[in-house]
C-alpha positions, 0 to 999 in steps of 0.5 A, spaced: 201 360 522 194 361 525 194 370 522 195 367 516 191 360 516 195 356 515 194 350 514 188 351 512 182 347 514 181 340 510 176 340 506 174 335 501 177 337 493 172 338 488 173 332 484 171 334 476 176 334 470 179 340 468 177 345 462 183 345 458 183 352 457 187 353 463 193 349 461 198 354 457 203 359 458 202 366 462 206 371 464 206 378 468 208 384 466 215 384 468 217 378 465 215 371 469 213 365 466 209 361 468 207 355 465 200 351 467 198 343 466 193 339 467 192 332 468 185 330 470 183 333 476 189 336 478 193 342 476 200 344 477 204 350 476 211 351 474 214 358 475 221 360 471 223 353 471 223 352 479 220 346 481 213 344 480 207 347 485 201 342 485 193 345 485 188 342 487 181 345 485 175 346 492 170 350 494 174 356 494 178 355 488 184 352 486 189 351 492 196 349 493 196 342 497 204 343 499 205 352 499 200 357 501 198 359 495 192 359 491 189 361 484 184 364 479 183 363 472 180 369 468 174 371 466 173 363 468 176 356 467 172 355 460 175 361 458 182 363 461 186 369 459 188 370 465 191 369 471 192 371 479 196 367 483 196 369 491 202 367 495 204 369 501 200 376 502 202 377 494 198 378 488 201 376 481 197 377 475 199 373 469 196 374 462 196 368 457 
């Protein structure tokens, strides 16, 4: 856990309410689906069906609260059109 700092240090969530250009559906070249959501301050993620992954937003960026995991939004959060997930040592770049 500790070569991959995990978990990470706590750190406080930027508490603001999310542009609701991040929420549609992306996906990557090969075909994954990924569809993103919002509910005020909070983010969350469902790859090809498979359970829901929960974001929350901080200094750094959008951060998974229950897998290493966190995302980016392209060129920004006001106008997203792109995506990169980065989990476990992988880089996933989704396209809405």
């Amino acid at each position: 856990a500790r070569e991959y700092d995990w978990p990470r240090p706590a750190t406080k969530p930027i508490v603001q309410p999310l542009p609701a250009a991040i929420e549609g559906t992306y996906r990557t070249e090969r075909g994954i689906v990924c569809e993103v959501t919002i509910d005020g301050t909070t983010l969350t993620l469902r790859l090809n069906k498979q359970s829901p992954i929960v974001f929350m937003l901080q200094e750094a960026g959008f951060v998974s609260i229950s897998v290493n995991a966190s995302l980016q939004f392209l060129p920004s959060m006001a106008a997203a059109t792109a995506m990169v997930l980065k989990q476990a040592g992988q880089t996933f770049r989704f396209e809405k």
